[in-house]
C-alpha positions as CSV (number, residue, x, y, z in Angstrom):
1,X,23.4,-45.4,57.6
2,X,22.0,-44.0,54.2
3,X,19.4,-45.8,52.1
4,X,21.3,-48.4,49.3
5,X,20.4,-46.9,45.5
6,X,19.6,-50.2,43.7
7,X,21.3,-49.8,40.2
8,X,19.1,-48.6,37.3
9,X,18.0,-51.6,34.9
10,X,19.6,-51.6,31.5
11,X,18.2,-51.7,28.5
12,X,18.7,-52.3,25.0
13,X,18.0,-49.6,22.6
14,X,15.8,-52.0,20.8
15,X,13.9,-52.3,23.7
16,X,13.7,-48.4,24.1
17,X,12.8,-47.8,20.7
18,X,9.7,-50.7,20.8
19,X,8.6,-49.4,24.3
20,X,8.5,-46.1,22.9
21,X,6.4,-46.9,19.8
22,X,4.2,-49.1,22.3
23,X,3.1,-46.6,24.4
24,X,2.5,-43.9,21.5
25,X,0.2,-46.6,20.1
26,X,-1.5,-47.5,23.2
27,X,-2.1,-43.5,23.6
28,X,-3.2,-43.2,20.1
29,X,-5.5,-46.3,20.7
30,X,-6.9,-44.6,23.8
31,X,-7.9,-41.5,21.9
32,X,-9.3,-43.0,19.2
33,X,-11.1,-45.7,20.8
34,X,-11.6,-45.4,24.5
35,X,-13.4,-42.0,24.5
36,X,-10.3,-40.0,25.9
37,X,-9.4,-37.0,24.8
38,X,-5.9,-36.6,24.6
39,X,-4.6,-33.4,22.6
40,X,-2.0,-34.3,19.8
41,X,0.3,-31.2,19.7
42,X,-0.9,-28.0,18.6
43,X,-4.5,-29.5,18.4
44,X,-7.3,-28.4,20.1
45,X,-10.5,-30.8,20.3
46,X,-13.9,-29.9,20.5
47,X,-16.9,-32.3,20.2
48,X,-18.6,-29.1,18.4
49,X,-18.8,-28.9,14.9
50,X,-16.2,-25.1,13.7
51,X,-18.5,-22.8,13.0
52,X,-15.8,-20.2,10.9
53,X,-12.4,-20.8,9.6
54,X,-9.8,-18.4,10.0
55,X,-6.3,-17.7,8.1
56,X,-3.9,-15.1,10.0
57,X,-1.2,-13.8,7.6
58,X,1.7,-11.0,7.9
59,X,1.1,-7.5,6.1
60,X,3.2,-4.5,5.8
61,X,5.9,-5.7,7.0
62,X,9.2,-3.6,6.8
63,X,12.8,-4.1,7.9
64,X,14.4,-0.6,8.4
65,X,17.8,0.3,9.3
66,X,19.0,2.0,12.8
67,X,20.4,5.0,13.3
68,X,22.7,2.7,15.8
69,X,23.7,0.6,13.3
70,X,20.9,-2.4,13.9
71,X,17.4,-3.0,12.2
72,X,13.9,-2.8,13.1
73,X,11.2,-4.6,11.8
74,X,7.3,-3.6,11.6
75,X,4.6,-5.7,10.6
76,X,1.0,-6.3,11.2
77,X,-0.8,-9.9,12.0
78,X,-4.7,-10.1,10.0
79,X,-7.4,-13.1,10.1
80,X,-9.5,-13.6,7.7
81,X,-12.8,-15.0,8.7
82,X,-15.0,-17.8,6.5
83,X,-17.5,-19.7,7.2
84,X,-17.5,-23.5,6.4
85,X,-18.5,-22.5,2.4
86,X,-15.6,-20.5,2.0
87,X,-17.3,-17.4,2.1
88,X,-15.0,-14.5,3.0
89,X,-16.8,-12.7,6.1
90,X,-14.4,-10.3,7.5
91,X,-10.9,-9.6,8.0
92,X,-9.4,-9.2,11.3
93,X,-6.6,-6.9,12.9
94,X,-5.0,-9.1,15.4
95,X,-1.6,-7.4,16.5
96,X,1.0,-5.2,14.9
97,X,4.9,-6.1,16.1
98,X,7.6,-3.7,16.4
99,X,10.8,-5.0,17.2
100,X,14.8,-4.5,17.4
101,X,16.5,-7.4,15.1
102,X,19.8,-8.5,17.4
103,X,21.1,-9.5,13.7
104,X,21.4,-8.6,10.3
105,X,18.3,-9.6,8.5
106,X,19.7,-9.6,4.7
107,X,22.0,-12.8,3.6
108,X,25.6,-11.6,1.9
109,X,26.8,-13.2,-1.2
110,X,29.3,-14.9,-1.9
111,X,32.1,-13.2,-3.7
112,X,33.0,-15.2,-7.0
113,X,37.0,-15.9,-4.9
114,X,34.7,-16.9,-2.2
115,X,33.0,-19.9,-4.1
């Protein structure tokens, strides 16, 4: 004979939505208070003071069309480096991207018929 599968418990969506914001509390609660370190997203946590800033920003970046009809686009990736004062220190080369675009990369206008 197989095992019985108990129904699952329902549940308001009150209930849900409550439970939900209970337990982001209680996590944010840890990590401020309990001496966890849980990562919000896209943080990272360090108990060390940042010793430089950094900025990364696009340059030279070109869209050029295909011989086959599509587009290419080139463009380098730079960080700047400051320290905590602000000071500029130096500025990085950190990758340059070629790619294929699967799409055209300009937006068409409207015809005035079109409107």
């Amino acid at each position: 004979m197989g095992a019985v599968i108990p129904k699952p418990i329902r549940r308001s969506s009150l209930r849900l939505a409550l439970g939900k914001r209970y337990y982001i509390l209680k996590r944010w609660a840890f990590w401020l208070f309990g001496g966890l370190r849980f990562a919000r997203v896209g943080a990272w946590i360090s108990d060390a003071p940042p010793l430089f800033i950094y900025e990364v920003y696009e340059r030279e970046h070109i869209m050029q069309p295909g011989y086959w009809g599509g587009y290419t686009r080139h463009n380098l990736l730079r960080r700047k480096k400051y320290d905590m004062e602000g000071n500029l220190l130096d500025d990085e080369y950190v990758v340059e991207n070629h790619a294929i675009m699967m799409y055209s990369p300009f937006i068409e206008e409207k015809s005035a018929s079109n409107a």
